[in-house]
C-alpha positions as CSV (number, residue, x, y, z in Angstrom):
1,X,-193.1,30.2,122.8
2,X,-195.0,33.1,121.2
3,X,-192.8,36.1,120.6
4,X,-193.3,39.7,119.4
5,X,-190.9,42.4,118.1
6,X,-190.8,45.6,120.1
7,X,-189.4,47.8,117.1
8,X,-190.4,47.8,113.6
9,X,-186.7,47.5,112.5
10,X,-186.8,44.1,113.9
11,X,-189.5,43.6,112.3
12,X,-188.2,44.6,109.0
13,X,-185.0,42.8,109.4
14,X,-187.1,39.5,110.4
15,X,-189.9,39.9,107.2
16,X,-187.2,41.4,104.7
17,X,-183.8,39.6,105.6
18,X,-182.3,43.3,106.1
19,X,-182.7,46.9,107.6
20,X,-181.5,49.6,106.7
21,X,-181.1,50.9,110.6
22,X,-179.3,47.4,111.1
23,X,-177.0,47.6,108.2
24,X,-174.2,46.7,110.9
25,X,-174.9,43.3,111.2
26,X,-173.0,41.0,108.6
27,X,-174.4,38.2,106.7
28,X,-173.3,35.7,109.0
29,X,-175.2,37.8,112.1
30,X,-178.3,37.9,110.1
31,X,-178.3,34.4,109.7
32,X,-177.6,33.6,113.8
33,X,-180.4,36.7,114.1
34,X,-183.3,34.1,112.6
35,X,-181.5,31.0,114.2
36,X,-182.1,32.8,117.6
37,X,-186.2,33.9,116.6
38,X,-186.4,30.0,115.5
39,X,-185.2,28.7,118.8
40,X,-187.4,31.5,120.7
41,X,-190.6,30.2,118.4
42,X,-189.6,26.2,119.1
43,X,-189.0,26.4,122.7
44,X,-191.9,24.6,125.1
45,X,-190.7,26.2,128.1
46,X,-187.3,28.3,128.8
47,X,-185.2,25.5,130.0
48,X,-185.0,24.6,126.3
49,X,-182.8,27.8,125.9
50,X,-180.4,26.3,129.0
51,X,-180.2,22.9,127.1
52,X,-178.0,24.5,124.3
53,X,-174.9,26.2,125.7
54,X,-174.2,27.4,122.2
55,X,-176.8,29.8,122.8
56,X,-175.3,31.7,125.8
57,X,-178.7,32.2,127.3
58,X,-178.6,34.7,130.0
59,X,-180.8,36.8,132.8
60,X,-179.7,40.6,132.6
61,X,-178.3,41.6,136.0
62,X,-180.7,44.2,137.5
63,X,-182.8,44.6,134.9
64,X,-185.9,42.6,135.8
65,X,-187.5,40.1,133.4
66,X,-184.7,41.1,131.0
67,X,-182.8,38.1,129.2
68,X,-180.3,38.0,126.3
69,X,-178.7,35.2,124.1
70,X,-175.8,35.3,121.6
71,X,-176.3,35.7,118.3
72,X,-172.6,36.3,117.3
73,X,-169.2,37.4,119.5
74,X,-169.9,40.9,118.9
75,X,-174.0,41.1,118.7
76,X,-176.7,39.6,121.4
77,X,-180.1,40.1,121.0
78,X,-182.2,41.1,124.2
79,X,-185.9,40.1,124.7
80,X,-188.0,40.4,128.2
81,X,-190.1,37.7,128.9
82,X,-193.3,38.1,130.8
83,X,-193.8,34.9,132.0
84,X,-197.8,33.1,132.5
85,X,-196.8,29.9,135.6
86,X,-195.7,30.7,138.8
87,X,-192.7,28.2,138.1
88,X,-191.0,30.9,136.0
89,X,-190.9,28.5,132.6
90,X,-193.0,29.7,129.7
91,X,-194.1,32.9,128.7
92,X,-194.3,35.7,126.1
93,X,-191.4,36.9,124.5
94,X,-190.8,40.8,123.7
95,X,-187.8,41.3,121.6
96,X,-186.4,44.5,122.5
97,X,-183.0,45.0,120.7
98,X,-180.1,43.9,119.2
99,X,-176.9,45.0,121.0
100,X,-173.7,45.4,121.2
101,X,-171.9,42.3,123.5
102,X,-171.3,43.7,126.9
103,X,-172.5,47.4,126.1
């Protein structure tokens, strides 16, 4: 799917390997951050995401077209999707934020 990064320290940390506003995230979180981008970018329709429970691909509660996946135990990064079929399966992607787990 094609994606797009809402903020441009995403899009530092993606082109550059690190941000200075990111500086949180370790090594190994940094790695798992372009794992997730690649598995975004490979995907043919959003079930793909479901097919690895690794992943802990989820829908936001409440939040719309908001979804989230893991990208370590303490980090998930949250995208919205604005989806082109009626089926719900494939769409953009808008990466919003990395966040805190359950925060």
């Amino acid at each position: 799917m094609e994606f797009e990064f809402s903020t441009s320290e995403l899009t530092e940390l993606y082109t550059k390997g690190k941000c200075r506003k990111l500086k949180f995230l370790n090594t190994k979180a940094v790695d798992n951050f372009f794992d997730c981008i690649q598995n975004i970018e490979a995907a043919e329709s959003i079930q793909d995401w479901w097919k690895r429970p690794a992943m802990h691909f989820e829908k936001l509660q409440g939040s719309g077209d908001q979804f989230s996946m893991r990208i370590d135990c303490k980090h998930r990064l949250k995208f919205k999707i604005d989806f082109e079929d009626k089926e719900r399966t494939r769409g953009f992607v808008s990466i919003l934020e990395i966040s805190k787990h359950y925060k």
